[in-house]
KOLKE-420046 format. One record per residue (C-alpha): residue in three letters; x, y, z. Coordinates in steps of 0.1 Angstrom, whole numbers, plus 2048, in hexadecimal, padded with zeros to 3 digits. Example, Ala and Ser with C-alpha at 12.3 -4.5 7.8 and 13.67 -1.06 7.14 Angstrom:
REM residues 2
ALA87B7D384E/SER8897F5847/
This chain:
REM residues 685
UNKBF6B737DF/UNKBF7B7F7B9/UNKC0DB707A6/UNKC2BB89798/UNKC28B93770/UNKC4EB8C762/UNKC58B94740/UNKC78B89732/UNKC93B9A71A/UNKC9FB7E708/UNKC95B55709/UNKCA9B3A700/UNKC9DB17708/UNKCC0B0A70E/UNKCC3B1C730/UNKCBCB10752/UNKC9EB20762/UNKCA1B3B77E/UNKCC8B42772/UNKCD1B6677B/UNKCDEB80763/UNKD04B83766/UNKD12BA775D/UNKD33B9C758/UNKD3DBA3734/UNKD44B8571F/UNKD69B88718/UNKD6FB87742/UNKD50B6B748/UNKD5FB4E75E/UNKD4CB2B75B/UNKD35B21778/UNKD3EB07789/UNKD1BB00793/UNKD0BAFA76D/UNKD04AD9762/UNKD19AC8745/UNKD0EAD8725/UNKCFAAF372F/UNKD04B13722/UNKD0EB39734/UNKCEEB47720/UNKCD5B59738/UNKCAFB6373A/UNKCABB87749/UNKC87B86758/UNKC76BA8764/UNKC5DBA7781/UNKC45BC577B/UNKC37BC679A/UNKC55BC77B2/UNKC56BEF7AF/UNKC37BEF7BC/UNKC3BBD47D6/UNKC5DBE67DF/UNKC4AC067E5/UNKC30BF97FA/UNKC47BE3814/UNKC59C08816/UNKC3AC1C81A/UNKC33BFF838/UNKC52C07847/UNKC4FC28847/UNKC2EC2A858/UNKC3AC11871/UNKC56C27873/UNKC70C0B86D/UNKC8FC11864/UNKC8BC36861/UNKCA6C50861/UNKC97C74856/UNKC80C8986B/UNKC6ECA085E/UNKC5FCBB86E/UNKC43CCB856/UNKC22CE3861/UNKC25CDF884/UNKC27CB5881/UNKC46C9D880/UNKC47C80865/UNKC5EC63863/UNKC71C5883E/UNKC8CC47830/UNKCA8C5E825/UNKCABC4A808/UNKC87C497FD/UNKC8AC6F7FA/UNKCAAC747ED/UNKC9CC5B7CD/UNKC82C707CE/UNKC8AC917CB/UNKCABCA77C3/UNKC9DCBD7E0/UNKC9EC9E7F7/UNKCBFC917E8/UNKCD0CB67F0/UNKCC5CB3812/UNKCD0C9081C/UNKCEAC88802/UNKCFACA77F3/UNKD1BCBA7FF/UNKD03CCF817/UNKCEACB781F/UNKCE1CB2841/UNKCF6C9484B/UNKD16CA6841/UNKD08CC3858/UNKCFFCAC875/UNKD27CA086F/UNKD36CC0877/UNKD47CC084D/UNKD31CDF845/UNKD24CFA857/UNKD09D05842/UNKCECCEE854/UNKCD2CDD83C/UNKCCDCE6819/UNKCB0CF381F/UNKCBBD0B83C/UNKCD3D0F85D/UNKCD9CEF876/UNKCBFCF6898/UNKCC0CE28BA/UNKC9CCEA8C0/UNKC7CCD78B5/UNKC7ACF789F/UNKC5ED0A896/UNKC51D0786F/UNKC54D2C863/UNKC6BD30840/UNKC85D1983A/UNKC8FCF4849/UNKCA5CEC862/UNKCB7CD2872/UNKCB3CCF89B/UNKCB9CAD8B4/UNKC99CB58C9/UNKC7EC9F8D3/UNKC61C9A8BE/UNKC42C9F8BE/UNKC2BC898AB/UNKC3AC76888/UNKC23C6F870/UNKC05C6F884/UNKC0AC5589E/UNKC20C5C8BA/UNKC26C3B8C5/UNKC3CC368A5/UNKC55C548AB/UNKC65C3B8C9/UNKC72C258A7/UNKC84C44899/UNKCA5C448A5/UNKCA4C668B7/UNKCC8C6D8AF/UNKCC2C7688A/UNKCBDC9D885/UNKC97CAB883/UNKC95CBF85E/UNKC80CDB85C/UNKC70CE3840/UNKC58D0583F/UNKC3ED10821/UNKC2BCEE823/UNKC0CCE7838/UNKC10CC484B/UNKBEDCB9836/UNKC00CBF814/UNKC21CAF81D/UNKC0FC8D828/UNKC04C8F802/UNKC24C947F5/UNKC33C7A80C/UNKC18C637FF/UNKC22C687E0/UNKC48C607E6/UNKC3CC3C7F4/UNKC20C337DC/UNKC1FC4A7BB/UNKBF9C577C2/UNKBEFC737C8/UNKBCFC827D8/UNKBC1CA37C4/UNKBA3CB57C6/UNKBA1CDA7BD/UNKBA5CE77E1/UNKBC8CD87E5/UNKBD2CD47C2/UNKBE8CF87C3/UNKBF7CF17E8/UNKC01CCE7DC/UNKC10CDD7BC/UNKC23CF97CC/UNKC31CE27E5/UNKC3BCC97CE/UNKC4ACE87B9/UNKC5ECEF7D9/UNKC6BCCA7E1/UNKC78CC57BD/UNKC5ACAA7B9/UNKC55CB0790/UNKC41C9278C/UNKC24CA07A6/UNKC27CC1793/UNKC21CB1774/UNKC04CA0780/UNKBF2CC4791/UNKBFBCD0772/UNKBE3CB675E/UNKBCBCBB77C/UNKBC6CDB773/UNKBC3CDC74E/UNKBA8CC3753/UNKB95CDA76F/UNKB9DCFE757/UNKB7ED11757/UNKB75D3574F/UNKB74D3D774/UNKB96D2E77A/UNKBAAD3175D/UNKBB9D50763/UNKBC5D44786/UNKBD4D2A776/UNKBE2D39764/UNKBF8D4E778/UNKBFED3478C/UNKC0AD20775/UNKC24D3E770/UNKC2ED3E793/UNKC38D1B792/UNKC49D19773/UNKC33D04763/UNKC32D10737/UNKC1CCF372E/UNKC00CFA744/UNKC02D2073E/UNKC00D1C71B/UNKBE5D0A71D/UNKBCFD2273A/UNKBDBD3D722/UNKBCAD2D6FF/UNKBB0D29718/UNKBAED4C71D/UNKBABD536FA/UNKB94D396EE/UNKB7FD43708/UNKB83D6B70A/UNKB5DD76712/UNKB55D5C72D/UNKB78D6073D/UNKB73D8773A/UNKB54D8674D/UNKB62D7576E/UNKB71D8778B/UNKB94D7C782/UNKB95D90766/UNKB91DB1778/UNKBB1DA978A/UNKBCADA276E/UNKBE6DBA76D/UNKBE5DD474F/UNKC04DC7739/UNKBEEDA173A/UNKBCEDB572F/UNKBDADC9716/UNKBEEDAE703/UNKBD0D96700/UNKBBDDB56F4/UNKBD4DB66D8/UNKBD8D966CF/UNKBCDD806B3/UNKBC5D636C4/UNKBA4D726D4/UNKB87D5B6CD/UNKB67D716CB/UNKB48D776B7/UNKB4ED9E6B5/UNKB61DB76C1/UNKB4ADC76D6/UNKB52DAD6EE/UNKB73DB76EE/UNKB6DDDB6F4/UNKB57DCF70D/UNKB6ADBC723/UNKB89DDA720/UNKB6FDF572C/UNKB66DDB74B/UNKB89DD5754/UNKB93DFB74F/UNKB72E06768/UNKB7CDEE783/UNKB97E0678D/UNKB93E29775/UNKBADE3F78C/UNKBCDE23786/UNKBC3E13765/UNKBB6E31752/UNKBDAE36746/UNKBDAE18730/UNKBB7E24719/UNKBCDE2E6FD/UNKBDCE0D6FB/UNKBB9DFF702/UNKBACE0F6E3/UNKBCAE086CC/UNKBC5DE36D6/UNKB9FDE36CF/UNKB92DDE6AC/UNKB7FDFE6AD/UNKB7ADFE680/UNKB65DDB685/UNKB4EDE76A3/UNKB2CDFA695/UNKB35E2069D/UNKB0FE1E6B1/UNKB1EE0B6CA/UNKB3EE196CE/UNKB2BE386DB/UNKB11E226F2/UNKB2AE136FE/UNKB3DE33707/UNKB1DE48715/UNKB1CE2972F/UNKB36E3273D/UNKB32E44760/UNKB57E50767/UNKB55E72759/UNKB7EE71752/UNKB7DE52742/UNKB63E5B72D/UNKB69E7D71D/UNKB95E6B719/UNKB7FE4C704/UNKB6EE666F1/UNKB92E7A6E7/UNKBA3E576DE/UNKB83E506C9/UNKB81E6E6B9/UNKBA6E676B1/UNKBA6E406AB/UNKB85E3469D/UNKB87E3867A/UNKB69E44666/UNKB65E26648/UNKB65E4262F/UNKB80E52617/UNKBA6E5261C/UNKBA4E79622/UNKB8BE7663B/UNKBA4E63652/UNKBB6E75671/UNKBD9E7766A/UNKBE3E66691/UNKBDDE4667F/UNKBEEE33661/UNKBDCE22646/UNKBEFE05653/UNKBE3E00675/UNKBC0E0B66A/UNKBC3DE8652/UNKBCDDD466E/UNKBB2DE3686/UNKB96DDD66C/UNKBA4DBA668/UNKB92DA167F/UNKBA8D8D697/UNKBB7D6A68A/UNKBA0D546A5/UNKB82D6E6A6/UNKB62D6069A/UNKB67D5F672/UNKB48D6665B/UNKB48D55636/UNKB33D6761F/UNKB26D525FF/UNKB1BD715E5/UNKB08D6B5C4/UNKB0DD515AC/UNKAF4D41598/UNKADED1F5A2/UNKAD0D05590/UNKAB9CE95A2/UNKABCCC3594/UNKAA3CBC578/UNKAA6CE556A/UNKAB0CEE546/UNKAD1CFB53A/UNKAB8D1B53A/UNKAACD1A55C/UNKACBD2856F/UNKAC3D48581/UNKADFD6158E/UNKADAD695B1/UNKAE0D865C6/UNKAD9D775EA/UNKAF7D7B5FF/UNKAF6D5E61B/UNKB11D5E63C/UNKB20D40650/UNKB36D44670/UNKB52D32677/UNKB49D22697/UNKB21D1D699/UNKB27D0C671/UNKB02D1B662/UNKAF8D32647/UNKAE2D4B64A/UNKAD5D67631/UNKAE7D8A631/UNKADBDAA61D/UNKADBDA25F6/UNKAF0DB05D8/UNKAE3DCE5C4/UNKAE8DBA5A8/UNKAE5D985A3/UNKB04D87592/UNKB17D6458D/UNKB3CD62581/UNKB46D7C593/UNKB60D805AC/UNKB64D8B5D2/UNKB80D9B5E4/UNKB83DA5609/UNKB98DC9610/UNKB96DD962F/UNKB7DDCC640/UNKB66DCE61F/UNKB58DB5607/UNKB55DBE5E0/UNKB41DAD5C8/UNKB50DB35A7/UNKB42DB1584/UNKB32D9257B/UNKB12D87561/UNKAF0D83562/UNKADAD7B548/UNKAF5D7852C/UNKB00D9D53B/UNKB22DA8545/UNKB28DC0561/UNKB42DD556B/UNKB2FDDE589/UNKB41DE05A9/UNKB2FDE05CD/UNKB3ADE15ED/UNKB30DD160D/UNKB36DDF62F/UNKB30DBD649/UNKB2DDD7665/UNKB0FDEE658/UNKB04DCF644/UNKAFDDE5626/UNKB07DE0600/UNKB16DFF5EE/UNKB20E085CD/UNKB46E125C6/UNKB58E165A3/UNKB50E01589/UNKB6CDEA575/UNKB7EDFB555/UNKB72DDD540/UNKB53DC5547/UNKB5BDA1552/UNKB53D8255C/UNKB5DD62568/UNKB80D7256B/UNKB9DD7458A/UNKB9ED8C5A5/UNKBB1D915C9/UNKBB8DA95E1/UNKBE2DB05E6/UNKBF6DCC5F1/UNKBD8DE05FE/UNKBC9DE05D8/UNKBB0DCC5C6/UNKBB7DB95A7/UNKBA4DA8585/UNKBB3D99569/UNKBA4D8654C/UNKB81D76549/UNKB6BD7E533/UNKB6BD9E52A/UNKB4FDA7514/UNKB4DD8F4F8/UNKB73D884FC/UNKB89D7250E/UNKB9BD8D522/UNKBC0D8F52E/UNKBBFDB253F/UNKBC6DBB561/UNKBB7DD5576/UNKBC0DE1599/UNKBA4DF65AE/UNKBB1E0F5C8/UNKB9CE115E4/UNKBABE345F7/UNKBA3E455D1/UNKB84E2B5C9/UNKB94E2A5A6/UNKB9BE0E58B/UNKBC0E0C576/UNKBC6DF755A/UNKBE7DE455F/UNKBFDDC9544/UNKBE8DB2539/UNKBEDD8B542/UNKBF7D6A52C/UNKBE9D5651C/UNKBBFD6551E/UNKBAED4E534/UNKB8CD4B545/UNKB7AD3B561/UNKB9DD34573/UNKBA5D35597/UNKBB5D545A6/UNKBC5D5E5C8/UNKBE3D6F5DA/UNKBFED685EE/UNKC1BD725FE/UNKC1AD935E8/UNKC15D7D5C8/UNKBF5D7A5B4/UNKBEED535A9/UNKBDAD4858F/UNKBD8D23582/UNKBC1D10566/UNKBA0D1E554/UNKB96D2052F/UNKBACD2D518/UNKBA1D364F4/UNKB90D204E6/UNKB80D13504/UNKBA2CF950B/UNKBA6CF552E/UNKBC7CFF53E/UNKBDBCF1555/UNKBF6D12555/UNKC02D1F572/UNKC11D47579/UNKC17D5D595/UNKC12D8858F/UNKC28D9C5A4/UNKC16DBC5A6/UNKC32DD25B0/UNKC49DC7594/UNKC29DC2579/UNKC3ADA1573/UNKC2BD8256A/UNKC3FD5D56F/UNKC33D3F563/UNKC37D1D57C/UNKC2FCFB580/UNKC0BCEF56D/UNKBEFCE0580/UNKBF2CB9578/UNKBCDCBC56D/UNKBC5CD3558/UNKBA2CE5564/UNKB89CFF561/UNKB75D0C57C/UNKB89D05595/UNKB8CD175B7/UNKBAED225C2/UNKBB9D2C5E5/UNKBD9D325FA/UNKBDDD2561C/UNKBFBD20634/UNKC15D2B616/UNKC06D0F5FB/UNKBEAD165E1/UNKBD4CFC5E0/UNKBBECF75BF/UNKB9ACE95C6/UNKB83CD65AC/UNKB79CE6590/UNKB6DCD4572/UNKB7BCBD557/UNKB6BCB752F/UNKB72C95532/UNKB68C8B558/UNKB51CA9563/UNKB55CB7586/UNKB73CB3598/UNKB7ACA75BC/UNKB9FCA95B9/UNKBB2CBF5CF/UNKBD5CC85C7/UNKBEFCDE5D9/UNKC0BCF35CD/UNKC2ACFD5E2/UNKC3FD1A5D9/UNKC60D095EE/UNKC59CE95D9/UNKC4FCF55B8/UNKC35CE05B1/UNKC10CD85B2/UNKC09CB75C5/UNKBE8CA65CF/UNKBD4CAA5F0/UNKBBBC9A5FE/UNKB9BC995E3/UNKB79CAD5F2/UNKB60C975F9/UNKB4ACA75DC/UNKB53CAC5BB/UNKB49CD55B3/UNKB53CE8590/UNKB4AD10597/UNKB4CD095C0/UNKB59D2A5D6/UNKB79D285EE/UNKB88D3960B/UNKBA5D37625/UNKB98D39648/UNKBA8D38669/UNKBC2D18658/UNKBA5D0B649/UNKB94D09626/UNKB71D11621/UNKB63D02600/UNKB3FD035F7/UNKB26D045D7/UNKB2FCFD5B7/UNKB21CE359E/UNKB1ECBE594/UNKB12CA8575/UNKAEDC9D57E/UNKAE8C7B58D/UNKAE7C62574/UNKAF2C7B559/UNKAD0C84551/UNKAD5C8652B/UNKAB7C97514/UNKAAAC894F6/UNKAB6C974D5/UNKA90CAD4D1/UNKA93CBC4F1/UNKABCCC84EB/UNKACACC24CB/UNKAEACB34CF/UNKAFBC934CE/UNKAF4C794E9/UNKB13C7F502/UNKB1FC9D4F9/UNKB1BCC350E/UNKB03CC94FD/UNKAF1CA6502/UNKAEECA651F/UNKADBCB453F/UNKAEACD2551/UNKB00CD056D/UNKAE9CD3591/UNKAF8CF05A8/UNKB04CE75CA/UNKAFCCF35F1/UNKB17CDD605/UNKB2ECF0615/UNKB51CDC61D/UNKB6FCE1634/UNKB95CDA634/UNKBABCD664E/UNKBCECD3642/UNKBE0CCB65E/UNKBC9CA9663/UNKBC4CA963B/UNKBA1CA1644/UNKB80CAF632/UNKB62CB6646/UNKB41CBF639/UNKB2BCDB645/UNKB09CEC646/UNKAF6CF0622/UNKAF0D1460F/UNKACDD20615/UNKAD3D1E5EB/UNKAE6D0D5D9/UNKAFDD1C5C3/UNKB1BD1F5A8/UNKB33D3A59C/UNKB2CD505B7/UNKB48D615D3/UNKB51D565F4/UNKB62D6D60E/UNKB6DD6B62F/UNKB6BD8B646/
């Protein structure tokens, strides 16, 4: 035999061995006549862990000896043997039905008249449809061996309890005795409801883990809805983020066909769909809507409010429609769509059924869809080149959020570095910018749908390495250079008109800063002032009120520096530093707190590097570093003291690509840019 595990609460070396614990208090203890001269009233508690058990197992012996029984059940046809008490621990189902005010051994009394808690008193053996019972026939079998039912005293009353198969109860009852529990997916749903029914929470908790660990595409949807029928929140919170994670797979399976409209149409619309396009949304609404045309066909005009019609390629829109073989269902698709897809041209080209407002939100993609980051211009520079040999670039290059690799996209009309990017409705605009010592006011604009690069009104005022941001529905730039001048002008572009307004101009001038917007505000923090200082000022535009309002300074002052808002904080990234070179220091600012803290450092340091807020991430990548080693040239091949900028070999440009997760405050590093590269605009669309 094992040998019991004790632990004790307290030790003290002065008591005898084996004493018991005494629960008399103190102030009422009387001295024990049986303790040796000086030994004290001081106790050791000692806790066997294995009589629980041990206890449980000597029960679970009795009952399937049927000693000392006094509940029979009657369940699915078959008769088992308990103890009362066993159950009643149990389960508040049990302890209704053999201890509470109606239980069955007040009804068996005559005290109450309502029978068992469970349903009316019955003489007979009863039959196992509904409801329980209580009845003082013979029995049948108990437990699955007859020869023990002569050890139940045949005077206690036979409960009947319907809705259970005899198969699923011996589980449950298994359970009671032993704590395990047999699951597979055949019986995992009977074993839950059942236990749902007999007030068993821990065996629903345990089907409910069963399940999440078994959720598949095929399944999820069922359990889902069963998980509703049970009451269960936790596991249908999680078959529902199942759902949505796992849209296009899920949408493809049987199950999917079956789901009642009002569950269809809200994960149409929501934001938590995970796919790579929208197509697949469209896709999967047009399969659900043809299963049944006649009953559904009332619910396309909330079908094609909650697709993303803006962000689908109009050529498949109409494929996709000519498929169709209900003739009603297809001319009603082609009214709504003559209605509710929006052409991507002018404001006045719009129907008037829909607002500007929804048509933003429509041509926004969804918070969890598959999120594209697109890297755009710059200039690069390998290791080894001259301050000379930088060359702007116009290739455009894409990475998705989920597969994590870039790949080349159609390139700029015009090649350009220090320029900025800005995302507007589904758009991504390249604006202004340098290229071989020549400033642009040249904006473009590209459509990610057609993949094509087109030219829209250019700046008031030439610029580079200056702010810009997309708030309120309008675009705007402020400072830079502009011309041969450190600029403080602002400029806002209206897309609707495709026209540029000078606004009040910004203080103090500043260049190569970092810009971005939030909450209605328009941030910018550090750059060069004049005289090529670096900054460490802080101020906030409000656009409506033209208002600037100066805050809290960075604790380092930098240049170059990336800027980018995420989860109500701005959080300023690298940039560079006269005296150190490229930064790796991350520092956050909170509007609540009023001040700019630091973060977790990159794992790089990167001056010039590109940033963007993506699904409650940040995206960082390019930039530029010192050469290893320094790298200085000698004073014939650059003039210039030994050390100084000018000294010195150029910085190298950079094709890492880096990743924060501030909830973890972790970095993780990514796939590299088919070309490395500095100063150029990142966007996420």
């Amino acid at each position: 035999m094992a040998t019991p595990n004790y632990s004790r609460s307290t030790f003290d070396p002065n008591v005898i061995p084996g004493s018991l614990p005494d629960s008399t208090p103190d102030s009422e203890a009387t001295p024990s006549s049986t303790l040796h001269p000086g030994a004290t009233t001081d106790q050791r508690c000692y806790q066997d862990e294995t009589h629980a058990v041990r206890l449980l197992r000597s029960l679970n012996a009795l009952r399937k000896d049927a000693t000392l029984c006094d509940a029979r059940l009657s369940v699915g046809g078959a008769q088992f043997c308990a103890h009362s008490a066993v159950l009643a621990a149990a389960s508040p189902y049990f302890q209704a039905m053999f201890a509470g005010p109606l239980s069955i051994a007040t009804a068996a009394g005559g005290v109450a008249t309502d029978g068992a808690v469970d349903g009316s008193c019955d003489d007979g053996g009863g039959d196992d449809g509904g409801g329980g019972g209580v009845g003082s026939g013979s029995h049948e079998k108990v437990d699955g061996d007859s020869d023990k039912a002569s050890k139940v005293v045949e005077s206690e009353p036979l409960v009947q309890i319907g809705g259970i198969d005899a198969e699923t109860f011996e589980i449950l009852l298994n359970y009671v005795y032993t704590g395990s529990l047999k699951l597979s997916e055949s019986n995992v749903q009977d074993v839950a409801i059942a236990a749902d029914m007999l007030s068993l929470a821990g065996v629903v908790r345990i089907c409910s883990d069963f399940l999440r660990e078994h959720i598949s595409a095929e399944n999820c949807l069922g359990v889902m809805m069963f998980a509703t029928a049970i009451s269960c929140p936790d596991l249908e919170a999680h078959a529902c983020q199942f759902f949505y994670d796992n849209f296009v797979p899920v949408s493809e399976e049987a199950e999917f066909l079956s789901l009642p409209p009002a569950l269809v149409l809200s994960a149409l619309g929501s934001e938590e769909l995970r796919v790579e396009r929208e197509e697949q949304v469209l896709t999967a609404a047009m399969r659900w809507l043809l299963h049944a045309p006649a009953s559904r066909r009332l619910h396309l005009l909330h079908i094609i409010k909650a697709v993303r019609l803006p962000l689908i390629p109009p050529t498949t829109v109409t494929s996709t429609v000519d498929a169709i073989e209900d003739l009603s269902v297809r001319v009603a698709l082609q009214v709504l769509l003559d209605e509710y897809q929006i052409p991507r041209l002018s404001k006045s080209s719009r129907p008037t059924a829909v607002s500007t407002s929804d048509f933003s939100r429509r041509a926004k993609p969804r918070r969890k869809a598959r999120k594209y980051l697109y890297v755009i211009g710059g200039y690069t520079r390998q290791q080894g080149g001259r301050w000379g040999d930088s060359r702007a670039l116009s290739c455009v290059e894409r990475m998705d959020t989920i597969s994590l690799y870039w790949t080349l996209e159609p390139s700029l009309h015009q090649a350009r570095s220090g320029h900025c990017v800005v995302t507007l409705d589904g758009f991504i605009y390249a604006i202004g910018g340098e290229s071989e010592s020549m400033i642009f006011a040249f904006v473009e604009r590209f459509d990610p749908v057609c993949r094509q690069w087109a030219p829209v009104a250019s700046m008031l005022s030439p610029r580079c390495s200056f702010g810009a941001c997309a708030c309120n529905g309008a675009i705007y730039v402020m400072g830079g250079w502009v011309g041969a001048d450190i600029g403080s002008s602002v400029e806002r572009y209206d897309a609707a008109e495709n026209r540029w307004v000078a606004l009040d101009s910004m203080e103090p001038p500043r260049h190569s800063f970092g810009c971005c917007h939030m909450d209605g505000l328009i941030y910018v923090a550090g750059g060069l002032g004049v005289g090529s200082s670096e900054l460490s000022s802080t101020a906030s535009f409000d656009p409506r009120r033209q208002r600037w309002t100066w805050l809290p300074s960075l604790q380092r002052a930098r240049s170059h520096v990336a800027l980018c808002a995420l989860g109500g904080r701005i959080y300023a990234l690298g940039g560079w530093d006269d005296a150190l070179g490229a930064l790796d220091s991350v520092e956050v600012y909170s509007p609540d707190e009023e001040c700019w803290q630091e973060a977790p450092p990159m794992p790089c340091a990167r001056a010039g590097c590109a940033a963007v807020a993506v699904g409650g991430r940040l995206y960082v990548t390019g930039g530029r570093i010192a050469p290893p080693g320094g790298g200085l040239f000698s004073s014939m091949a650059l003039p210039g003291a030994e050390g100084s900028l000018w000294g010195t070999a150029p910085p190298v440009t950079l094709d890492s690509t880096e990743m924060f997760d501030p909830t973890s405050g972790t970095w993780q590093t990514l796939g590299r840019l088919v070309t490395s590269r500095t100063e150029a605009g990142l966007a996420a669309i």
